[in-house]
DSSP file (Angstrom, degrees, kcal/mol; ACC not computed):
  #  RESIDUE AA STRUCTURE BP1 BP2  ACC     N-H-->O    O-->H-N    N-H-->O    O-->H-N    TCO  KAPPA ALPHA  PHI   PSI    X-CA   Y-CA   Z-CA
    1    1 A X              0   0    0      0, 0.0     2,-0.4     0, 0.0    24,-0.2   0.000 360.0 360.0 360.0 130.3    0.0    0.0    0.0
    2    2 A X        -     0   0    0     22,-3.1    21,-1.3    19,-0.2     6,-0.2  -0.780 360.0-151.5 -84.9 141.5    1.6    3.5   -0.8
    3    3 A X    >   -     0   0    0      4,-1.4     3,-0.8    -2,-0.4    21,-0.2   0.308  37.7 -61.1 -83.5-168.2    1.4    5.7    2.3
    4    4 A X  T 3  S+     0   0    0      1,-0.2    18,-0.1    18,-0.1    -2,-0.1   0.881 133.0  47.2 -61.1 -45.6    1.2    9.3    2.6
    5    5 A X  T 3  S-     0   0    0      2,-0.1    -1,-0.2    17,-0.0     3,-0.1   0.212 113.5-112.3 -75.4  -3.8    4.2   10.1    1.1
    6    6 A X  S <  S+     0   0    0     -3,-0.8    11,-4.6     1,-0.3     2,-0.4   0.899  77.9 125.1  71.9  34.7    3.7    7.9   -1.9
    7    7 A X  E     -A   16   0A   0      9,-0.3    -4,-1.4    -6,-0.1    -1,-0.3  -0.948  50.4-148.8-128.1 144.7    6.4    5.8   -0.9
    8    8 A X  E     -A   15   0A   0      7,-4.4     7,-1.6    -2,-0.4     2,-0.4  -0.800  12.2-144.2 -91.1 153.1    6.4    1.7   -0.2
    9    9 A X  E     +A   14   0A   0      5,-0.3     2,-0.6    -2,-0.3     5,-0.2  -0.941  34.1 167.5-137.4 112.9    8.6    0.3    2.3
   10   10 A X  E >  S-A   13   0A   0      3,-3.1     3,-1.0    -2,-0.4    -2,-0.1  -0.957  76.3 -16.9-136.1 126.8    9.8   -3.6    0.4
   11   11 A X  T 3  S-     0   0    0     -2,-0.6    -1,-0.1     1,-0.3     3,-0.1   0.737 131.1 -52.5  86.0  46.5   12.6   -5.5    1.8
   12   12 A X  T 3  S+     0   0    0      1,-0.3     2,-0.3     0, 0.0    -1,-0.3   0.853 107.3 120.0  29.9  62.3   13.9   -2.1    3.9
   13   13 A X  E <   -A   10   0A   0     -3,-1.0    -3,-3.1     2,-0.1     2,-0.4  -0.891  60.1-147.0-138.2 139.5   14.0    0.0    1.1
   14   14 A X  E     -A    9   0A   0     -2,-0.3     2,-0.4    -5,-0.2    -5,-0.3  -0.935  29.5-175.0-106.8 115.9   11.7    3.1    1.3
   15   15 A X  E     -A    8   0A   0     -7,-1.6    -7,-4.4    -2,-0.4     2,-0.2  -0.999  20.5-139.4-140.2 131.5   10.7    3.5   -2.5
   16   16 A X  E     -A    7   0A   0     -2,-0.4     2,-0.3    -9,-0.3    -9,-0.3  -0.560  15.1-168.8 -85.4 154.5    8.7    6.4   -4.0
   17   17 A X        -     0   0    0    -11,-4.6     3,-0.4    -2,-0.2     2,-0.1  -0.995  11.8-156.8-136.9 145.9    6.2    5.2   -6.6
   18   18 A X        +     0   0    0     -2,-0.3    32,-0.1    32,-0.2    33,-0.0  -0.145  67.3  39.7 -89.6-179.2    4.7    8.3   -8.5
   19   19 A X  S    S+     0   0    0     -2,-0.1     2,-0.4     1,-0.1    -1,-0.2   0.600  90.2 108.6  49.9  31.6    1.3    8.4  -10.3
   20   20 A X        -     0   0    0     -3,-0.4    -3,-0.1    30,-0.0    -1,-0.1  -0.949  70.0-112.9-141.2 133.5   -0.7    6.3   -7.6
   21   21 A X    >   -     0   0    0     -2,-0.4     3,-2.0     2,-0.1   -19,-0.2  -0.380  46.3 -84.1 -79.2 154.4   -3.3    7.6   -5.1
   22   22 A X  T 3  S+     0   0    0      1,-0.3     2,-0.3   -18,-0.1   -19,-0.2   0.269 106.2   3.8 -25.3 152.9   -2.6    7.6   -1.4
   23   23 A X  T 3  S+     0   0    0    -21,-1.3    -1,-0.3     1,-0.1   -20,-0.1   0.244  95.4 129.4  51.3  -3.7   -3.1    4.5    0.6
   24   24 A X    <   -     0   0    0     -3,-2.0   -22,-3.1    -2,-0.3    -1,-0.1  -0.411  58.7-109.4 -87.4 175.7   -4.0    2.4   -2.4
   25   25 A X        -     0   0    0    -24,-0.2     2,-0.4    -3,-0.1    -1,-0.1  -0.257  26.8-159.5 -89.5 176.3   -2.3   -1.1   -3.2
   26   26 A X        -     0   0    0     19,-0.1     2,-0.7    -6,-0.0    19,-0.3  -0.960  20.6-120.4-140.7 155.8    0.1   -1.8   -5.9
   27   27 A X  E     -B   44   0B   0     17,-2.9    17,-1.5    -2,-0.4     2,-0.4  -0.885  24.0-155.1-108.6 157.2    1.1   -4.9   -7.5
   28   28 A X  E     -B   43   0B   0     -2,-0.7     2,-0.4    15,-0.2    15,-0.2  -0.981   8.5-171.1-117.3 114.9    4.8   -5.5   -7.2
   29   29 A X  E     -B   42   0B   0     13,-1.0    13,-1.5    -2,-0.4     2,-0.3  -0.798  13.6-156.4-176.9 124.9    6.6   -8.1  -10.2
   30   30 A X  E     -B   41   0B   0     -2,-0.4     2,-0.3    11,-0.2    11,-0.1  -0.965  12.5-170.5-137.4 123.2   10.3   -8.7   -8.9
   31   31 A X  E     -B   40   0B   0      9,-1.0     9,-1.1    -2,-0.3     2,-0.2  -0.549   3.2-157.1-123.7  83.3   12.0   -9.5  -12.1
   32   32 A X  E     -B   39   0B   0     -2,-0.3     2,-0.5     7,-0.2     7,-0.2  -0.227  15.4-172.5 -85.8 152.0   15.8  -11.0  -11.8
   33   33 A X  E   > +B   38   0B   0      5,-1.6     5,-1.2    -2,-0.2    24,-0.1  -0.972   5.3 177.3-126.5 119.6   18.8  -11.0  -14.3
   34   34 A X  T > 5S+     0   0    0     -2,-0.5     3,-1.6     3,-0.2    -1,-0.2   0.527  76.2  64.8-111.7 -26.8   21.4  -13.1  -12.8
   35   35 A X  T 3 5S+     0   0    0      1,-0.3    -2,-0.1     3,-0.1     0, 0.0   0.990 125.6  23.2 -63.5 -52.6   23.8  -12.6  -16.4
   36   36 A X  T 3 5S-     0   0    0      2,-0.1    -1,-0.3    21,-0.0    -2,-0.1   0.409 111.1-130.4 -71.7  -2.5   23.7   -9.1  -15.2
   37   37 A X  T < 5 +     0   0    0     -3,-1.6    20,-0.9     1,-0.2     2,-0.3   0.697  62.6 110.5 -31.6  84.3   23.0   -9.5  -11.6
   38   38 A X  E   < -BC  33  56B   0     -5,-1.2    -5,-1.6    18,-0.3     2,-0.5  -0.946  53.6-136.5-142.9 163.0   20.3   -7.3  -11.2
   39   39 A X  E     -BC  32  55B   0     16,-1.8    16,-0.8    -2,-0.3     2,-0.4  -0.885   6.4-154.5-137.1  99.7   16.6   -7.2  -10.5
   40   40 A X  E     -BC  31  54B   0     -9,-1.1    -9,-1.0    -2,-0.5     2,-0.6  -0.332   5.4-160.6 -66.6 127.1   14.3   -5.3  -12.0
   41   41 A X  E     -BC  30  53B   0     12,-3.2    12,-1.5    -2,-0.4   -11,-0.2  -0.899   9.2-163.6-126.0 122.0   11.0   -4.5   -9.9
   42   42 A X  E     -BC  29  52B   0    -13,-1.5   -13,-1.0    -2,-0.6     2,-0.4  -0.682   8.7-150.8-100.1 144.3    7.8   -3.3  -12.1
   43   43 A X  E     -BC  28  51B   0      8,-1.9     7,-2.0    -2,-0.2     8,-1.0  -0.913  11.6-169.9-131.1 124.1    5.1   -1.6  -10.2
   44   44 A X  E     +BC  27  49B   0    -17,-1.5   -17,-2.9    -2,-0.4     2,-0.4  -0.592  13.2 171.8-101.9 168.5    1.7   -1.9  -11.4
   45   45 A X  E >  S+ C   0  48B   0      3,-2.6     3,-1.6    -2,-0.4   -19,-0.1  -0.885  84.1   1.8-140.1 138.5   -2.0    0.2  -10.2
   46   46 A X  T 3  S-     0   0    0     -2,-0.4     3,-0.1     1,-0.3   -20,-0.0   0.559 128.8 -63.4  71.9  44.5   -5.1   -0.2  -12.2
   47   47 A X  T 3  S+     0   0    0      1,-0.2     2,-0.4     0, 0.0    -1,-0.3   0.889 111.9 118.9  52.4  43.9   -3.4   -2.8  -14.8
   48   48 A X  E <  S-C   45   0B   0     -3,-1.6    -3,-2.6     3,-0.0     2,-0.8  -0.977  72.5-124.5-147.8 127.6   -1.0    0.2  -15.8
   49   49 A X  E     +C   44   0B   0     -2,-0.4    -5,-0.2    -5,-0.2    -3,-0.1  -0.755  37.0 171.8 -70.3 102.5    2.7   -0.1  -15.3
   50   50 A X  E     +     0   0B   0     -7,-2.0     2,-0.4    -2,-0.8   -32,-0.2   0.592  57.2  10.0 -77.8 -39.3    3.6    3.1  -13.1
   51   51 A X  E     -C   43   0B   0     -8,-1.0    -8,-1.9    -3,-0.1     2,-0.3  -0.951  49.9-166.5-148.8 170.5    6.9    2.5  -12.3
   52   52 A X  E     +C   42   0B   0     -2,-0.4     2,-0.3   -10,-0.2   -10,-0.2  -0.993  10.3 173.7-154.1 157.5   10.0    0.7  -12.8
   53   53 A X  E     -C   41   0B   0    -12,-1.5   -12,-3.2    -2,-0.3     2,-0.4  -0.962  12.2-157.0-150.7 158.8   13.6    0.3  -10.7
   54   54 A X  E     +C   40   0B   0     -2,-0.3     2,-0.4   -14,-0.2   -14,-0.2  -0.983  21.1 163.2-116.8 147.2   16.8   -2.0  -11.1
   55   55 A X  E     -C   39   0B   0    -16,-0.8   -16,-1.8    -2,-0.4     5,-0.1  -0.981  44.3 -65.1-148.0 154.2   19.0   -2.6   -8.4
   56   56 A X  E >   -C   38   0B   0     -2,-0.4     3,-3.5   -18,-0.2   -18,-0.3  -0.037  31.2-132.7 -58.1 129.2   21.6   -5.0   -7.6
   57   57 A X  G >  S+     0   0    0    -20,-0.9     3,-2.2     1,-0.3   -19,-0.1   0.654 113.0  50.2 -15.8 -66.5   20.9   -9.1   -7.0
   58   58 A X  G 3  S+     0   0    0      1,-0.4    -1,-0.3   -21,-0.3    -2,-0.1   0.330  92.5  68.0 -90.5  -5.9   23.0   -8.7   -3.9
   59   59 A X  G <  S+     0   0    0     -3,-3.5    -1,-0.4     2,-0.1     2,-0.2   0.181 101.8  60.8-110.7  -3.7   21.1   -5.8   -2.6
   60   60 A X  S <  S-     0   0    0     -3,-2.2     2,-0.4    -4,-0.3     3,-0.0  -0.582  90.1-100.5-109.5-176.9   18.0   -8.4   -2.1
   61   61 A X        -     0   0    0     -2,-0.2    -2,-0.1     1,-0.0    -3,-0.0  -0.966  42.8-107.0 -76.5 125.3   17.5  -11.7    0.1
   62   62 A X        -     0   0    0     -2,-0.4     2,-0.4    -4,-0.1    -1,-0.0  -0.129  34.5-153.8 -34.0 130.4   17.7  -15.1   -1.9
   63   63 A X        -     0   0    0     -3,-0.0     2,-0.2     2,-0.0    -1,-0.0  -0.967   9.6-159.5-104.5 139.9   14.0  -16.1   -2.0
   64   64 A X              0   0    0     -2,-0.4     0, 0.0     1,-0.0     0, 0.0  -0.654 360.0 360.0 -77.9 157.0   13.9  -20.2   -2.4
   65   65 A X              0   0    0     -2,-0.2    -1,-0.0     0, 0.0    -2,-0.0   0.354 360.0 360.0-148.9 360.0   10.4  -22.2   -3.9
């Protein structure tokens, strides 16, 4: 859910997401590149892509399945 400040808080990272009203949810798509090692994290609202970030693999926790 983006807060007041239009920010998310994921994996203790405070991340602004623009173009979405207060308090509503967002869908989150964690997208990883290990030849590059980086991870790209898409954010969608109302089946419209709003934002997008990369940051580095190492800069996440491994998830297992």
């Amino acid at each position: 859910m983006v807060n007041a400040y239009h920010k998310i808080s994921l994996f203790n990272k405070e991340i602004f997401i623009p173009k979405v009203p207060l308090r509503d949810y967002v869908e989150i798509f964690i997208v990883p590149d290990k030849k590059q090692g980086i991870i790209e994290l898409r954010f969608w609202w109302d089946n419209q892509l709003v934002h997008t970030l990369i940051y580095p693999i190492k800069d996440f926790p491994s998830v297992h399945f």
